[in-house]
Wavefront OBJ file of the C-alpha trace (Angstrom):
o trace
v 31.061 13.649 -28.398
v 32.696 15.420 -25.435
v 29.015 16.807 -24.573
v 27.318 13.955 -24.331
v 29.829 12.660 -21.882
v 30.398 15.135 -19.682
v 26.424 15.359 -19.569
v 26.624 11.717 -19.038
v 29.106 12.387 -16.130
v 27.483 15.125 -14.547
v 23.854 13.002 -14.691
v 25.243 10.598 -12.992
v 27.013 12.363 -10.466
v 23.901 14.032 -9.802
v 22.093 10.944 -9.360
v 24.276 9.453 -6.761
v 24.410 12.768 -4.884
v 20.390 12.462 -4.722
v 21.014 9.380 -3.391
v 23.208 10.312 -0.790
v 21.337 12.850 0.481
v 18.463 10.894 0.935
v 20.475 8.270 2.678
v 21.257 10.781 5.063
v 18.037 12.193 5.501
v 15.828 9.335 5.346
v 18.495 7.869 8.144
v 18.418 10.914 10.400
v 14.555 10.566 10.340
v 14.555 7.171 11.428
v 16.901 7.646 14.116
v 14.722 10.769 15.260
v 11.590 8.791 14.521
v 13.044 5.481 16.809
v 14.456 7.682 19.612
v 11.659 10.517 19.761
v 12.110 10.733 23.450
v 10.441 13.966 23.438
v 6.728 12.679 24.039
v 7.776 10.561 26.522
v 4.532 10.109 29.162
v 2.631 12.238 27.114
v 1.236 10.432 24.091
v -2.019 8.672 26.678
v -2.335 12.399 27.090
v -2.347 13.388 24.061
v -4.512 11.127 22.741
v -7.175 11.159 25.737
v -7.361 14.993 24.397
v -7.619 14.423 20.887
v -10.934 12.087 21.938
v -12.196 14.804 24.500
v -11.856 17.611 22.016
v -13.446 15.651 19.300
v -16.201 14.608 21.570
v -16.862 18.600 22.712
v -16.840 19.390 19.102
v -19.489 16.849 17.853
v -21.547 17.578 20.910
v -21.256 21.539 19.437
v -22.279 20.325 16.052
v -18.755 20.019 14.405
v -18.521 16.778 12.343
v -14.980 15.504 12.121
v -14.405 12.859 8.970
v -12.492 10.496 11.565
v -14.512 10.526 14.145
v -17.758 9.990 12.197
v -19.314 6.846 13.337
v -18.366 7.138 17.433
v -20.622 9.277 20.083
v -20.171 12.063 21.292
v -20.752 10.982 25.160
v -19.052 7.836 24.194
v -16.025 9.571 23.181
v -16.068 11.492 25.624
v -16.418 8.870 28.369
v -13.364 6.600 27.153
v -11.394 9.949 26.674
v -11.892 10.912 30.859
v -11.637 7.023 31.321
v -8.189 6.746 29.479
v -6.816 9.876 30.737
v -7.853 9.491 34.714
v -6.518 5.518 34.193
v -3.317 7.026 32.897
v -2.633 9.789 35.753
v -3.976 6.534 38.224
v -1.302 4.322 36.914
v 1.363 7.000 36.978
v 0.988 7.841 40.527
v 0.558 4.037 41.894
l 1 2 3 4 5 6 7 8 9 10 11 12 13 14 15 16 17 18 19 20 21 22 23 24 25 26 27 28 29 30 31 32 33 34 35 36 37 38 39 40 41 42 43 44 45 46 47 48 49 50 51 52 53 54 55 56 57 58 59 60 61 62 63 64 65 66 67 68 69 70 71 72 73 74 75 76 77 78 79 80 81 82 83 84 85 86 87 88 89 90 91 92
């Protein structure tokens, strides 16, 4: 009898201490995720790379699954267009 309810006990202490800890992780992560100041004026950037990378590589002979049905020179195009719009904007 005394088993079964300390197991009971220590169950459920275990369960709300899982719970707890992802309260406080999954809450840290959002706060991280909402104030991620850290890319700040780089994500255009980053993604005018990503599409002149991927462009290079198909035009090399690498297929990427994500980038299967676009160009290669059209890729490439929008990813100079984006990025020399961006650095435009910024210095206006």
């Amino acid at each position: 009898m005394r088993d079964t309810i300390f197991r009971r006990l220590g169950d459920a202490l275990a369960r709300q201490r899982a719970a707890l800890l992802a309260g406080i992780l999954s809450a840290q992560l959002r706060r991280f995720l909402v104030n991620m100041n850290l890319l700040d004026g780089f994500k255009t950037y980053i993604v005018a790379i990503a599409m002149v990378l991927a462009a290079l590589s198909q035009l090399v002979g690498v297929d990427l699954p994500s980038f299967d049905g676009q160009s290669a020179g059209h890729l490439l195009m929008e990813g100079l267009a984006v990025l020399f719009l961006r650095k435009g904007i910024k210095s206006a």
